[in-house]
C-alpha positions in Angstrom: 127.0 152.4 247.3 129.6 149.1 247.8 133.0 149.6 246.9 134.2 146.4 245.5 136.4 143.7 247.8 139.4 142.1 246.0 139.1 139.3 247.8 136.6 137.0 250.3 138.9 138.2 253.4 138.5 142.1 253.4 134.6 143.6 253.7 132.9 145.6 251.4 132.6 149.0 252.5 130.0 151.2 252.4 130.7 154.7 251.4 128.0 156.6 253.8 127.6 154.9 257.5 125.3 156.2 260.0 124.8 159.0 257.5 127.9 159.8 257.1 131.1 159.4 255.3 133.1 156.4 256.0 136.5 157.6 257.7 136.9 154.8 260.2 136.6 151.3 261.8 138.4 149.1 259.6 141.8 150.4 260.7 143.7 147.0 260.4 142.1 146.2 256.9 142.8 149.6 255.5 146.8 149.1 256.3 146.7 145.5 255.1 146.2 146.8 251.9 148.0 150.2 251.7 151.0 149.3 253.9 153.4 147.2 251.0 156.0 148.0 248.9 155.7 146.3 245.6 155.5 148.0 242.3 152.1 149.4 241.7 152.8 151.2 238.3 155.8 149.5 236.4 153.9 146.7 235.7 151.6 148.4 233.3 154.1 151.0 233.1 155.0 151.8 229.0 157.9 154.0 229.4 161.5 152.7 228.9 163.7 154.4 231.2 166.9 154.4 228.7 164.4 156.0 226.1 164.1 159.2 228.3 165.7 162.3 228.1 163.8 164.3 230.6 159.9 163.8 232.2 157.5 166.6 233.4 155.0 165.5 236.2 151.7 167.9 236.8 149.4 167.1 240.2 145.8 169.1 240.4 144.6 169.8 243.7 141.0 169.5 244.5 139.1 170.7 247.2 136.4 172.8 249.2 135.7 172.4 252.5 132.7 171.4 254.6 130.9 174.3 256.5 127.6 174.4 259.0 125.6 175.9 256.3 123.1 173.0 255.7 119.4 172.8 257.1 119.8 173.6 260.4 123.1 174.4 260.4 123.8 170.9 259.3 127.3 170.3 257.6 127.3 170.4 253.4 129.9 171.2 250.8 131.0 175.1 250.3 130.3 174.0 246.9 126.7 173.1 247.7 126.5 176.3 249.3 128.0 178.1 245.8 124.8 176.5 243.9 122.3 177.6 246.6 123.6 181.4 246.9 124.7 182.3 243.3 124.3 185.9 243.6 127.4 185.7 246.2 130.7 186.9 245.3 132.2 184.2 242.8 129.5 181.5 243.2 128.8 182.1 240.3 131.2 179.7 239.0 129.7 177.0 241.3 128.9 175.0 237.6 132.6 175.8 236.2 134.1 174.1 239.7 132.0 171.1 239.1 133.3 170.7 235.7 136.8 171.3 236.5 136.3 168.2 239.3 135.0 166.1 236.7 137.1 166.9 233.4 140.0 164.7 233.7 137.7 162.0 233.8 136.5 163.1 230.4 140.1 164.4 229.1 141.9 160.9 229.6 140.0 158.6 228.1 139.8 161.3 225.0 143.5 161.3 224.7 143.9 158.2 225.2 141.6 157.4 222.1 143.0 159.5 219.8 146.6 157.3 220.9 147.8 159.9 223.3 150.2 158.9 226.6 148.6 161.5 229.1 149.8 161.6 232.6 148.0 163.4 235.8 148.0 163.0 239.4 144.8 163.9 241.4 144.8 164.9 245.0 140.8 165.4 246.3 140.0 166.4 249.7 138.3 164.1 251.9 135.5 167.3 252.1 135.0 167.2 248.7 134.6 163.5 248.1 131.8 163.8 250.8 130.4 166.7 250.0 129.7 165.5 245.5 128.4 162.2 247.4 126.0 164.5 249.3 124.8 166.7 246.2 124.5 163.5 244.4 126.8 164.4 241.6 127.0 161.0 240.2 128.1 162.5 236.9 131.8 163.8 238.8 132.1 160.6 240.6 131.6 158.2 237.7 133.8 159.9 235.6 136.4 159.5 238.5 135.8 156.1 238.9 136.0 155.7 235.1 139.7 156.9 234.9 140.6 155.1 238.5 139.5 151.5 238.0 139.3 151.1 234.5 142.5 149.1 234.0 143.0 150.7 230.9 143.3 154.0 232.5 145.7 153.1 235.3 149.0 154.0 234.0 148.2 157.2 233.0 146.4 158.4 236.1 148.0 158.6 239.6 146.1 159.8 243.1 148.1 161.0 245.6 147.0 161.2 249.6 145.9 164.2 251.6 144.4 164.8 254.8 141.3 164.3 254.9 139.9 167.2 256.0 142.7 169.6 254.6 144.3 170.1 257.9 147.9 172.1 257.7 150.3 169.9 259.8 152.2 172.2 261.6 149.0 173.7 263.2 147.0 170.3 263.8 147.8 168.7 266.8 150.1 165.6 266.7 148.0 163.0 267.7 145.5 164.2 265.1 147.9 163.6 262.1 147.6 159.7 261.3 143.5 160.4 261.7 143.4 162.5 259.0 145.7 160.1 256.7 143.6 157.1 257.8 140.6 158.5 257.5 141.1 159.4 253.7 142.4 156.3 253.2 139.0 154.7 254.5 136.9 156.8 252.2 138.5 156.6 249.6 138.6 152.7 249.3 135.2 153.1 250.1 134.5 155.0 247.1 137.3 153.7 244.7 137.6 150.5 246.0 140.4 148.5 247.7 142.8 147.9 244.2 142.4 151.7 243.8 143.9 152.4 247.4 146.4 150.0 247.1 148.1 152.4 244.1 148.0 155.4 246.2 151.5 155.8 247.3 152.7 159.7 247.1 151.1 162.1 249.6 149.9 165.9 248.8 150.6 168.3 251.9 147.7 170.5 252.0 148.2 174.3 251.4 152.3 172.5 250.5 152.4 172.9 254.3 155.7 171.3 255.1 156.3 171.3 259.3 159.5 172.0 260.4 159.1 171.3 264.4 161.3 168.2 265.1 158.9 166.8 266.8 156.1 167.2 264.2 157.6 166.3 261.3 159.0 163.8 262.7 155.7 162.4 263.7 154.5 163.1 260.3 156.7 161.4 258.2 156.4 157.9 260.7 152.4 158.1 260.0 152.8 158.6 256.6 155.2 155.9 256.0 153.2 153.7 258.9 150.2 154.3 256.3 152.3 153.0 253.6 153.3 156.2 251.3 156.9 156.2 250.0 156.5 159.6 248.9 155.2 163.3 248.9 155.7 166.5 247.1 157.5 169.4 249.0 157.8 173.0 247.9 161.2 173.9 247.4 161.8 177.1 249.9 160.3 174.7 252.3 163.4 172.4 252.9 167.2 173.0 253.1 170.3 171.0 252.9 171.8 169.8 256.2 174.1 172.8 256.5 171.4 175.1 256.0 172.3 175.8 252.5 169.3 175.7 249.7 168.7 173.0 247.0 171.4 173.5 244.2 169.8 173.8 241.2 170.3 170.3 239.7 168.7 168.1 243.0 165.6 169.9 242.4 164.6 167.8 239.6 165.6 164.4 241.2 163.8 162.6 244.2 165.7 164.1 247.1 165.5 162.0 251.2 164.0 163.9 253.1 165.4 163.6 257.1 163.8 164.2 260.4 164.9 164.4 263.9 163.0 164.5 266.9 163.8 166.0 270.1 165.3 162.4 271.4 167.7 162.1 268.6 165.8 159.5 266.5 166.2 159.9 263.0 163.2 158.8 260.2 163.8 159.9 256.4 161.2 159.9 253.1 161.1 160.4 249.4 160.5 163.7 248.2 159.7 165.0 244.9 160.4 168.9 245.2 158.0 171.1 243.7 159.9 174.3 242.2 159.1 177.8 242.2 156.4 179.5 243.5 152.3 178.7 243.2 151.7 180.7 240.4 148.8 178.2 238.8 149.9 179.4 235.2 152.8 177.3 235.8 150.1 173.9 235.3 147.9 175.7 233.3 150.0 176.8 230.5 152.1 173.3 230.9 155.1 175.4 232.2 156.6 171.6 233.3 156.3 170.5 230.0 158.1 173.4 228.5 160.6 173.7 231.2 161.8 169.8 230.6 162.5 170.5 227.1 165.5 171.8 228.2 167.0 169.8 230.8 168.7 165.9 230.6 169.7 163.3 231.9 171.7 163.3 235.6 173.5 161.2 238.0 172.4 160.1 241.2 174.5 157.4 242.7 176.6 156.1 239.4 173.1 156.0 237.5 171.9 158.3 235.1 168.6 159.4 234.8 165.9 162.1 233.2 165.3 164.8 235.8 162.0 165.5 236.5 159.9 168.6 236.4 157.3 168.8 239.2 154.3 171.0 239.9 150.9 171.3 241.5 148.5 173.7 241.4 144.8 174.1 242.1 142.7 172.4 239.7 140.0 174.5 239.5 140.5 178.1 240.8 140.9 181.2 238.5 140.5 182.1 235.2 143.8 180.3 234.1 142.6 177.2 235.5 138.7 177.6 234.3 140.3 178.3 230.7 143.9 177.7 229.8 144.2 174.5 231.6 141.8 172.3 228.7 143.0 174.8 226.3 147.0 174.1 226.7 146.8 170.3 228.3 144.6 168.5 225.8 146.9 169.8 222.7 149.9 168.9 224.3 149.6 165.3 224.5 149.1 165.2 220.9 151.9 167.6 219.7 154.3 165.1 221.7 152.6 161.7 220.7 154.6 161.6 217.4 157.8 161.6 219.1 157.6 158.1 220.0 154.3 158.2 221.3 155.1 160.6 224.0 157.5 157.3 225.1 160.8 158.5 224.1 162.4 162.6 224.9 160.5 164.1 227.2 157.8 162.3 228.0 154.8 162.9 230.9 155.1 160.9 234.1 153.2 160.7 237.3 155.2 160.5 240.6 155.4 157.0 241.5 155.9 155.7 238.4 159.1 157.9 238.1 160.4 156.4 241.0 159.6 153.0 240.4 161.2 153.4 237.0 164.8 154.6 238.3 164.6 152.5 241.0 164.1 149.8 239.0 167.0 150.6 237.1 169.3 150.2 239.9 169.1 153.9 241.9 169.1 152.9 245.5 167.1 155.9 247.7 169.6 156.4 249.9 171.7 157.9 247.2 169.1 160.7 246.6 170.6 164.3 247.6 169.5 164.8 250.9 167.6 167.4 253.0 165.5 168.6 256.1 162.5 171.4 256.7 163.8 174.7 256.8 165.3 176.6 259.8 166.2 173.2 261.4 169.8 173.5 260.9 169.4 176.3 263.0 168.2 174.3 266.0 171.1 171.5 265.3 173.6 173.8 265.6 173.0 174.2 269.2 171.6 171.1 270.0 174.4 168.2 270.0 172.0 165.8 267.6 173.4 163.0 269.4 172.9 163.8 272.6 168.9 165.6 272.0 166.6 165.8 274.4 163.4 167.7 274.2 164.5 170.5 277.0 167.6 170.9 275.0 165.5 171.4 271.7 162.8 173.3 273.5 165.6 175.7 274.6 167.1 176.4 271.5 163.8 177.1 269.9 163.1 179.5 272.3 166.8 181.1 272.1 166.1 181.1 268.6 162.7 182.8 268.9 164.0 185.8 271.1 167.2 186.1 268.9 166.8 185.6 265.1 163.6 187.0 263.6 164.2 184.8 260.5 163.6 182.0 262.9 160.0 180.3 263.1 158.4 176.7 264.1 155.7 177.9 261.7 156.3 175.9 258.6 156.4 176.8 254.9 154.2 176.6 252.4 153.3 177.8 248.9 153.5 181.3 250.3 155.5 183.0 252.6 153.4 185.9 253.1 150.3 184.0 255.4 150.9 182.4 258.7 148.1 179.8 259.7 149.0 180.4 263.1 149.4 184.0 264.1 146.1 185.9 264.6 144.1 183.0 264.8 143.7 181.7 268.6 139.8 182.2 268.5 139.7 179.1 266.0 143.1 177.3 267.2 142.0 177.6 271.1 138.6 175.3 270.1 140.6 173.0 267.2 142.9 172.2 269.9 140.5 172.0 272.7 137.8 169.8 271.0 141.5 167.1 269.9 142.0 166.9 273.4 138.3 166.1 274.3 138.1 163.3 271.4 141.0 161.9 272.8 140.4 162.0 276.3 137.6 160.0 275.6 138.3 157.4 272.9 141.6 156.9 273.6 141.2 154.5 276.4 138.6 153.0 274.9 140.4 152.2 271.6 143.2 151.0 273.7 140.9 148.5 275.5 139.0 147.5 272.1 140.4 148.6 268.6 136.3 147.9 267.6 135.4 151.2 268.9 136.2 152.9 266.2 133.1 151.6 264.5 130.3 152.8 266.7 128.7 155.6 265.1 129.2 158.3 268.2 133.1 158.0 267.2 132.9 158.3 263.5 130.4 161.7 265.0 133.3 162.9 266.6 136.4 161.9 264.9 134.5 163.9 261.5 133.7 166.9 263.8 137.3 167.2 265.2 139.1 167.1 261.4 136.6 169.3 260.6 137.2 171.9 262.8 141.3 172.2 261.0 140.5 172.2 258.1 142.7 175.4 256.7 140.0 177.4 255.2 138.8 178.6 258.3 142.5 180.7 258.7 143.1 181.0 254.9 139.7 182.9 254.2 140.5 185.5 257.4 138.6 186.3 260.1 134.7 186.7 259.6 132.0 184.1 258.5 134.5 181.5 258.0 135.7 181.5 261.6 132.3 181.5 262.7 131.9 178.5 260.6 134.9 177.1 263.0 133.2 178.0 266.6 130.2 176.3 265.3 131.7 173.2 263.9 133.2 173.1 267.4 129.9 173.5 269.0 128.4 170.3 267.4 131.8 168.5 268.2 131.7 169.2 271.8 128.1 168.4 271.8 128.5 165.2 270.0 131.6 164.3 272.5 129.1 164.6 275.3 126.1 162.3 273.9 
């Protein structure tokens, strides 16, 4: 299947090459489209900014990883696995998963029908795009495409970024970062075509996986914005102010700048839209952002007021609350607001990117959002002259830190405190970071000499091995069959590295 060119000068790409998915070798075309910064959803956009009193935004997160479980060990979809072993566990609810991947491509168009202004932002996994191309599930992908390149569905329907292969940054190795960004860039213009990508311009940290390594956020935030995002959603117990002090309450509902330092001193900041509270999934299901915005306002950033925003993400399709109360409390909401203005005056729904373009438009300049950094690095800044950095100097405060303060970590936060993706897991981060240093050993050099490499089949081979191996499911399901899973996926990389 052809995604569609907007013009003569960019190719038509396929979605599966060399029988597999499309991740790579049109690196330059890929940023010519994503990399700008003109409006993408003002345009279309049918909200009036001085007609708002507050906005609620609500992301679902979609995604199951890829696992050696196929015919001879061959990769597929966990979710392909679900349909073939039913009588495991909750497979089950294989058929209900499918559904929930495909429903907001029925839901919009519904509300939209009936004279509804619906909003939803959709964050898809790199895995599972591949893996309902590999069961054939037309019926999930049209319905997608439906609500993505339908013109009359794009102001109501936003995706947002991810790594390809749900990789938590803080544990993948730096080089590996911009890969995994790329690469779900490539596929999904492949699938969605090249308009489609060109919209995508917030970016969904998998497992809400903020770094907080100078270094690695740092490189982070320069791939991102190097792939063209302006944004991406952060969990709130993830950051800190400069000081070390936490979000007051009011700055969690406006865009806030989020800064990094590296270990040189060099400074690069982004957009952030904080997501609050914890990752209770009743919080979407039961349209907790909705309810929540009823009872905020307007606020100031800058000399310009604006409608805070509520924002939240959750899974879309795990649980009961999810499976059930999600249709049941997001379909009726649209039309219990609709007849205040159309859901275009109060509080109204928004996705991400048109919230900023809206206030932005109206005269807020970025660099009077409130700003912050990724928790525990004020620690590090307070013994490391920012100005005068160097990585010894931060090396040696994280390691003074380490020994002294056990509040300290380089681990990260995400949507929970209470599991590390790091500790306890060397028999699957020994081989992630092993086979990343083969893959680059290799095809560095060679990309270096000819960009063009990254066409031949043998590197798409091992560029989709090595993401696979970090994806986060093989830490977040514990040790067992999963990380079994991991050693194997390893095993085919290495072997595929030495064809």
């Amino acid at each position: 299947m052809l995604a569609q060119a907007p013009s003569a000068k960019l190719p038509a790409l396929e979605e599966i090459r060399s029988g597999l998915p499309n991740i790579c070798g049109w690196e330059a075309e890929i940023m010519s489209v994503a990399n700008h910064n003109e409006p993408v959803f003002l345009p279309a956009a049918n909200l009036r900014l001085e007609n708002i009193t507050a906005a609620f935004a609500c992301a679902l997160h979609m995604h199951q990883p890829t696992i050696p479980a196929g015919p001879d060990g061959g990769p597929i979809n966990n979710l392909q696995y679900m349909f073939e072993h039913p009588d495991q566990g909750d497979n089950h609810n294989a058929g209900v998963f499918a559904w929930c991947y495909r429903r907001m491509g029925d839901f919009i168009p519904e509300l939209v029908e009936q004279g509804g202004n619906p909003r939803i932002m959709l964050d898809y996994s790199g895995n599972l795009l591949w893996g309902l191309r590999q069961m054939g599930r037309e019926d999930v992908l049209n319905a997608l495409k439906r609500i993505t390149c339908d013109p009359q569905y794009q102001p109501y329907v936003e995706w947002m970024g991810a790594m390809w292969s749900h990789a938590v940054v803080p544990s993948t190795p730096i080089p590996d970062l911009k890969l995994h960004i790329q690469a779900w860039q490539h596929h999904f213009a492949a699938i969605f075509g090249y308009p489609a990508l060109r919209r995508v311009k917030g970016f969904s940290l998998p497992e809400m996986h903020l770094p907080n390594h100078p270094d690695t956020l740092f490189e982070y935030i320069k791939a991102l914005k190097d792939c063209g995002y302006r944004w991406l959603m952060v969990q709130e117990h993830s950051i800190e102010r400069l000081d070390g002090s936490g979000l007051w309450h009011d700055d969690k509902y406006v865009p806030n700048r989020l800064v990094a330092r590296n270990s040189k001193g060099e400074t690069i900041s982004i957009t952030a839209l904080i997501k609050t509270q914890g990752s209770d999934t009743k919080l979407v299901a039961q349209m907790q952002p909705y309810h929540e915005a009823l009872g905020r306002g307007r606020q100031p950033i800058g000399g310009k007021s604006v409608p805070g925003c509520v924002t939240q993400i959750a899974d879309g399709e795990n649980g009961g609350v999810m499976m059930n109360e999600f249709p049941r409390d997001f379909q009726p909401l649209w039309s219990e607001i609709k007849d205040n203005g159309r859901g275009v005056t109060g509080v109204v729904g928004v996705n991400g990117t048109e919230y900023l373009e809206l206030i932005e438009a109206a005269g807020v300049n970025p660099d009077d959002y409130p700003t912050c950094q990724a928790v525990n690095q004020h620690k590090i800044w307070q013994r490391v002259n920012s100005d005068q950095a160097t990585p010894e100097a931060v090396e040696q405060a994280i390691q003074d830190l380490q020994t002294t303060d056990s509040q300290f970590h380089m681990d990260g936060a995400s949507w929970t405190n209470d599991l590390s993706w790091v500790k306890g897991y060397d028999n699957v981060l020994e081989p992630m970071n092993k086979l990343s240093a083969l893959f680059h050993e290799k095809y560095d050099p060679l990309v270096r000499q000819d960009p063009s490499v990254t066409k031949r089949p043998d590197y798409q081979e091992a560029l989709l091995y090595n993401m696979l191996v970090q994806t986060s499911c093989f830490r977040y399901w514990g040790q067992g069959a999963w990380t079994d899973y991991a050693r194997e996926l390893y095993r085919r990389g290495e072997a595929a590295l030495k064809k």
